[in-house]
N, C-alpha and C positions, 0 to 999 in steps of 0.2 A: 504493500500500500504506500509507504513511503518512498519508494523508486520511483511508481506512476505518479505521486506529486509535486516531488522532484523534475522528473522529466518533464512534466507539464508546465512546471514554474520557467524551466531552462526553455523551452518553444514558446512561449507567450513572451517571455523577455527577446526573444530571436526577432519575434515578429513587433515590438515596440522598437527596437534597435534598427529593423529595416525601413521599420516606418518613419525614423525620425534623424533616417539620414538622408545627406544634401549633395548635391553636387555642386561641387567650388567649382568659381569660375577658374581657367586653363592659366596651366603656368609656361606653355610654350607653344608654339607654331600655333598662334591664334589670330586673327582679326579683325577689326571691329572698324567702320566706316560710317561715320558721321555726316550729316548732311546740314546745307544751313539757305535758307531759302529767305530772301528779306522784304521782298514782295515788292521789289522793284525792278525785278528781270536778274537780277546776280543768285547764281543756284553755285554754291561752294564744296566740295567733299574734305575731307581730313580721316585721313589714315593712321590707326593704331593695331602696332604689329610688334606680338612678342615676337624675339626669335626661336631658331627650329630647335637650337639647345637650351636647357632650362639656366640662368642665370642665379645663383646665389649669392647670397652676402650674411655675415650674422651681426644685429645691432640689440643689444642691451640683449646678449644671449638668447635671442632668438633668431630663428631662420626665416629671411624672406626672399622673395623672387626679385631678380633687379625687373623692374619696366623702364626700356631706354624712354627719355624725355621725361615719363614722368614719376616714376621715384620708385618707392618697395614696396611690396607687399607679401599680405600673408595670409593662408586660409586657417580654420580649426573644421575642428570635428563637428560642432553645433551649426555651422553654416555660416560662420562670418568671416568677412573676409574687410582686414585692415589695411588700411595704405600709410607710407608714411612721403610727403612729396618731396619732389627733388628740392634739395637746399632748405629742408626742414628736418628739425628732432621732434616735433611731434606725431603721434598715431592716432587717425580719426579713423571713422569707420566709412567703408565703401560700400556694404552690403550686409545686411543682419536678418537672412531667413528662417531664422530662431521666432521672429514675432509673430503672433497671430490680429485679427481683427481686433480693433479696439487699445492694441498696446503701443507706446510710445517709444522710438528709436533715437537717442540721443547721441551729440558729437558726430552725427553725419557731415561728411566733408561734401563741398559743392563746389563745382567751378562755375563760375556763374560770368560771362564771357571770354572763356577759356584760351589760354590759360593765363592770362593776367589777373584776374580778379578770384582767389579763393577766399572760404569760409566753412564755418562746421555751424550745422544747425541743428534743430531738434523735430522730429517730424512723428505726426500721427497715423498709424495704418487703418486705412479706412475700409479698405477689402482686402479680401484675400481669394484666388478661384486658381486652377492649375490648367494649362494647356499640353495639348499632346503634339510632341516634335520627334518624328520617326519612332523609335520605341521607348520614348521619353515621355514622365507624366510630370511635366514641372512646374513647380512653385510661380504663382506672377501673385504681387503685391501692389498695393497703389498706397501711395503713400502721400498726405499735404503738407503745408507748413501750416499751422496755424498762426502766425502774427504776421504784421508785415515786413518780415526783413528780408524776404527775396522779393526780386524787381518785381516777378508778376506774383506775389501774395498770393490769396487764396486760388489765382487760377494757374497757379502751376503746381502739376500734381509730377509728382516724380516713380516712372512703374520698373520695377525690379522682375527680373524673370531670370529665377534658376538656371547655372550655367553661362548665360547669355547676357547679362549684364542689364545698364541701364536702355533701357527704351529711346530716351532723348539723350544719350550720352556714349553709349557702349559701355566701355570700358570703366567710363568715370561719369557721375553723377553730374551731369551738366544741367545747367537752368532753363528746360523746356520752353518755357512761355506757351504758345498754342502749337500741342505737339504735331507735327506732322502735317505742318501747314504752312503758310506763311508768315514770315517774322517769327519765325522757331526752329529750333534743331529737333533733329531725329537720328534713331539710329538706321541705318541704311540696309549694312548686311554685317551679318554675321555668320564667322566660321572657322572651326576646330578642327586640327589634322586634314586638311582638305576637306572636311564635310561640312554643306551650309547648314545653319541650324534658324535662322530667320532672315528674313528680307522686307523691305518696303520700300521696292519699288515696283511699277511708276504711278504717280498718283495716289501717292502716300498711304495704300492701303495696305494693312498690318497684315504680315503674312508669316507664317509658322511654317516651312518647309525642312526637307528633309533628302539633301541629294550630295553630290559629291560636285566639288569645287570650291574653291579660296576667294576670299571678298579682296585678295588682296590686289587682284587683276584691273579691279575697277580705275585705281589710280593707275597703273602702270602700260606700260607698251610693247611685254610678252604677248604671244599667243593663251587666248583666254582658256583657261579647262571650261568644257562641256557641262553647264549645268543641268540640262535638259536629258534625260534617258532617251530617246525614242526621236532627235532632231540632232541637227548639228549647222554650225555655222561656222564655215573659213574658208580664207586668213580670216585672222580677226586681232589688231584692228586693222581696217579696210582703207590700203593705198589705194587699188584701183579698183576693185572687184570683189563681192564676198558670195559663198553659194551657200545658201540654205537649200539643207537637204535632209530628206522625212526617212528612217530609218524603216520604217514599214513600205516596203512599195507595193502594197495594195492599197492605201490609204492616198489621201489625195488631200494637198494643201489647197484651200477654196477660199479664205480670206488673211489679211494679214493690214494689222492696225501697225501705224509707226508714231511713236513721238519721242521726243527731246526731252533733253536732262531736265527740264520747267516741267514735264509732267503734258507738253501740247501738243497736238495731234499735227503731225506734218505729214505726215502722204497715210494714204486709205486704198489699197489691193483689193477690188471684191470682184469675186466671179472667176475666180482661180482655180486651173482644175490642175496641177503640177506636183511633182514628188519633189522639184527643186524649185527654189526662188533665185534672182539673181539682186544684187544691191551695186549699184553705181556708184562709185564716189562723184560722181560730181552730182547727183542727186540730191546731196546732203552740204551743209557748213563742215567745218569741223568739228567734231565734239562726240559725248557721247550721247545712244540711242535708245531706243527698249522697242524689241517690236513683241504684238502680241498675234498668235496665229491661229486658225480655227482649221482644222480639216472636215474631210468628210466623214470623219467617222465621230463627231462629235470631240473630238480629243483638243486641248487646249493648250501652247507651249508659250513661254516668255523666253525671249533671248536680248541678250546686250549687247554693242557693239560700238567701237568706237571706230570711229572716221577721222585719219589724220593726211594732213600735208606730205606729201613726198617730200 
């Protein structure tokens, strides 16, 4: 009798121990791509990339990660993960998924026009729900300030999500204002060991995916990985020519939407019956794209691409 209540003490402890662990945000080959829209035609990105080897340092006998540009950090086992910034000795907190609805998160650090203006504040969690990212069931938080010390007071809510960092920030808790809109930042994309694990773009709408490729492509001028399973698009980015091509050739591309880094609709494809698309560069300015595509078989793909100068 003793055994079977022992062992049942030991499997109900197993099963609170799984429940009430977290998953820290990545201590290497991660990154996080900010966005900043000012509602005057200027659309901005900023790139935050650990590197592919993990970086430590130890400060007041503990172990943190270096993050180049902006300082140390560290995870624990309850789910918090502390920063301490470049060219500071203090430790504020970057993320606390220890709290539930209703409890108060104190000494949150904030960049509140990044990154020249920091501060630590104290913020209330107003909700708490979990979303599912590939075979991920994870924590998202929303969290306010209550008083008016950040620029937009009570309308900037700052959201937390397991793994994946801040919403308007990535990496670091940046001062939303209206997230995901104009005159505000967002976070863009995000992505661990080559896998995406969220995105919003284009047209700001908050997106939970789950595929294989690096957000780190979007700033830079390699050939981009393949976000898409079942499509493909190259070269990419497009000197003179790029071909989109449907990985199914029984399916048939039939329509295909394009718009600019703003979120705006520049060319409109309908009545397309092709397994390949062709893209022009002189069709396009420079910059980057997002086109979205419909087949015939109902199936729906997003791809990026950027268009540069020879």
């Amino acid at each position: 009798m003793k055994k079977t209540i022992l062992i049942s003490i030991l499997f109900l402890n197993f099963i609170y121990a799984k429940g009430q662990s977290y998953l820290a945000l990545p201590d290497s080959n991660a990154s996080w791509i900010t966005c900043y829209y000012d509602g005057f035609g200027w659309f901005m990105e900023h790139l935050q990339e650990l590197p592919h080897n993990k970086l430590d340092t130890i400060i007041n006998l503990k172990t943190y990660t270096i993050f180049p540009t902006i300082g140390y950090y560290r995870n624990d086992s309850l789910g918090r993960t502390y920063l301490i910034p470049q060219d500071s000795t203090n430790e504020y907190i970057l993320q606390d998924l220890s709290k539930n609805a209703g409890d108060s998160v104190y000494n949150v650090i904030c960049h509140l026009s990044w990154p020249t203006y920091i501060g630590s504040y104290n913020f209330y969690v107003d909700s708490v729900n979990y979303v599912n990212v590939g075979p991920y069931h994870l924590k998202r938080m929303y969290l306010t300030n209550g008083s008016s010390q950040l620029y937009c007071s009570s309308w900037a809510q700052i959201i937390w999500v397991e793994k994946i960092g801040c919403l308007s920030g990535g990496f670091l808790n940046i001062e939303p204002c209206y997230l995901g809109g104009p005159d505000g930042e967002w976070l863009g994309c995000m992505s661990f060991n080559d896998t995406t694990y969220y995105e919003n773009f284009p047209n700001y709408s908050i997106n939970y995916p789950y595929h294989y490729g690096s957000c780190s492509w979007i700033v830079g001028t390699k050939e981009f990985n393949q976000l898409e399973s079942g499509i493909t698009l190259s070269p990419n980015p497009i000197e003179d020519e790029g071909m989109i091509t449907l990985n199914d050739r029984d399916d048939l591309i039939i329509e295909m939407e394009i718009y600019n880094s703003q979120g705006q609709k520049v060319k409109d494809k309908l009545n397309l019956k092709n397994t390949k698309q062709v893209l022009k560069r002189n069709e396009f300015n420079s910059g980057i794209y997002f086109a979205k595509i419909r087949t015939q078989k109902a199936k729906q793909y997003s791809l990026k691409f950027i268009v540069v100068q020879k």
